[in-house]
C-alpha positions as CSV (number, residue, x, y, z in Angstrom):
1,X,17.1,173.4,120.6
2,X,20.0,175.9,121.4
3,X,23.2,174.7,122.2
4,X,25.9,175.8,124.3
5,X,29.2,175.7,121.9
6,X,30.9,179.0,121.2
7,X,34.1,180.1,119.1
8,X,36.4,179.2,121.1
9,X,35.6,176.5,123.2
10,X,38.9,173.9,123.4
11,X,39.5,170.6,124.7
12,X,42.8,168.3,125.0
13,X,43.3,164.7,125.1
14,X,46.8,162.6,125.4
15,X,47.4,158.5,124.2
16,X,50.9,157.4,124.9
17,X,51.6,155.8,121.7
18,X,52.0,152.0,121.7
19,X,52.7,149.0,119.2
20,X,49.2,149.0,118.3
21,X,49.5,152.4,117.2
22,X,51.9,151.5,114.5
23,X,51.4,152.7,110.9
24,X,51.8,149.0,110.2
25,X,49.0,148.2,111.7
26,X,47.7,149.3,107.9
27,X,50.2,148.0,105.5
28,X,53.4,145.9,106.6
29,X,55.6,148.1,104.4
30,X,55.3,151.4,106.3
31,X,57.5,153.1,108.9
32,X,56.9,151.4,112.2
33,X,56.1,154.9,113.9
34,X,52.7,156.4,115.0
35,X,49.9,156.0,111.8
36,X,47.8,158.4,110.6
37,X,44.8,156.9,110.9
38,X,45.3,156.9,114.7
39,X,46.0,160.7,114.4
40,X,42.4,161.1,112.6
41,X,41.3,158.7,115.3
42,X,42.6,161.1,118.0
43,X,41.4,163.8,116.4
44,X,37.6,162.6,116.3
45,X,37.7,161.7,119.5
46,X,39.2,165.0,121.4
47,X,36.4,167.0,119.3
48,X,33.6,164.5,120.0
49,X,34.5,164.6,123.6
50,X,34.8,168.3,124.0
51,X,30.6,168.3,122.9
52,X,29.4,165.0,124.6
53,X,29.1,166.5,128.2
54,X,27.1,169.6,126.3
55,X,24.4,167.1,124.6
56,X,21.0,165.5,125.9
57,X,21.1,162.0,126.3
58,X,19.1,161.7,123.0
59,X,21.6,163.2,120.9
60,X,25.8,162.5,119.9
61,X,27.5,163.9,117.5
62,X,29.5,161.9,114.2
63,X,32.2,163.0,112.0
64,X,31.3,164.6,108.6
65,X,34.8,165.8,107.6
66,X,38.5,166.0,108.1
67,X,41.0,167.8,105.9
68,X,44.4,166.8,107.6
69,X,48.0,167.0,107.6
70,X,50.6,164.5,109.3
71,X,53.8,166.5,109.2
72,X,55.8,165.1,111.7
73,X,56.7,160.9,112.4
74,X,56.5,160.1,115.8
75,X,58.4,157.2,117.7
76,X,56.1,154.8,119.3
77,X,56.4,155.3,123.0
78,X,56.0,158.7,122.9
79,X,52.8,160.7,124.1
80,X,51.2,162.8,121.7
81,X,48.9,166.0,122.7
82,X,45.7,167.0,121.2
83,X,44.3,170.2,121.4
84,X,40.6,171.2,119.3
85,X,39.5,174.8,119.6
86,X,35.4,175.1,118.1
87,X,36.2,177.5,114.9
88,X,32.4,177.6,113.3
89,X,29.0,176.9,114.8
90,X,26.0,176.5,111.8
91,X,22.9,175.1,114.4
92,X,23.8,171.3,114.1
93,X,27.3,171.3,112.4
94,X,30.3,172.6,114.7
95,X,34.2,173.6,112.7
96,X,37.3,172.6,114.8
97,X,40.6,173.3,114.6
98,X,42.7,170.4,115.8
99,X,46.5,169.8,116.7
100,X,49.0,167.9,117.7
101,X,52.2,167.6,119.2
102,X,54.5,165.0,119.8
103,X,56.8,165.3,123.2
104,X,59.4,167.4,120.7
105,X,57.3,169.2,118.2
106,X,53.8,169.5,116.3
107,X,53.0,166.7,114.1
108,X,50.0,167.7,112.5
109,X,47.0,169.5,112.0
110,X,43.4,169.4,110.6
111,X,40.0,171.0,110.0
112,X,37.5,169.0,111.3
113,X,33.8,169.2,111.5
114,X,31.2,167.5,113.2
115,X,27.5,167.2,113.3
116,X,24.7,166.6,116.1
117,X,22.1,163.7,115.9
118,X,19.4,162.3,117.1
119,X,20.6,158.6,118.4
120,X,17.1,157.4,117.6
121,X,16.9,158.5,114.3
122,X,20.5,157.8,113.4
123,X,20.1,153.8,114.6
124,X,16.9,153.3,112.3
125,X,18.3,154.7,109.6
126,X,21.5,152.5,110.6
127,X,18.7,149.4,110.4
128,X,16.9,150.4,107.5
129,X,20.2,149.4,106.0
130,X,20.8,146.1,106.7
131,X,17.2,144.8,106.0
C-alpha cells in the first residue's frame, strides 16, 4: 500500500507544562523544571499524530528511535511548542526532525523515526508474549 507522507510534511503540538511534568517525577533529586522524558513524550506524540489521520483503520504507527538533545530547562508553567517536519520516507519507516521551544527560546531537538503496523499483527505478537 502507498502512503501519502512526503519530505516535508510538518505538524505542531503545545502542553502547557504542569507539576506532573516535573523532572522529579523520575528521581527526587533533579531540578523541579520540565523532564526529559516528557520532551521524548511530546516528541512521539506530535510525530505520531502528524501520520494517524493518513493511516487505515488497520494500521498505527510506534516509535523505533529517538536520538535527542535537551538544551534548554524550562519553568513549569510555561508552554512548550513542538514542531516535526517528515525528513526520510523508506515504505513503512518515516525520519522526522523534531523541535521545541519554550515561550523564550529552543529547548531541544531530535531525530526521530517511526514505523507503520499492522494493529492486528502487532497485538498477537503483543499476546504471544505473555503466554
Amino acid at each position: 500500500m502507498g502512503y501519502p507522507f512526503t519530505v516535508g510534511m510538518k505538524h505542531e503540538k503545545r502542553l502547557k507544562t504542569g507539576p506532573e511534568h516535573s523532572a522529579q517525577k523520575f528521581f527526587p533529586h533533579l531540578p523541579n523544571v520540565f523532564g526529559t522524558p516528557f520532551l521524548v513524550g511530546l516528541f512521539e506524540g506530535v510525530s505520531a499524530e502528524l501520520m494517524a489521520p493518513h493511516l487505515p483503520s488497520t494500521e498505527q504507527s510506534v516509535g523505533i528511535a529517538m536520538n535527542l538533545q535537551h538544551t534548554a530547562p524550562t519553568p513549569l508553567g510555561m508552554e512548550v511548542r513542538a514542531v516535526t517536519e517528515i525528513t526520510q520516507v523508506e515504505g513503512r519507516k518515516l525520519t522526522f526532525k523534531v523541535e521545541a521551544f519554550d515561550e523564550k527560546e529552543k529547548i531541544g531537538e531530535a531525530v526521530h523515526e517511526r514505523f507503520i503496523i499492522n494493529v492486528e499483527k502487532f497485538n498477537k505478537r503483543v499476546e504471544g508474549k505473555k503466554a
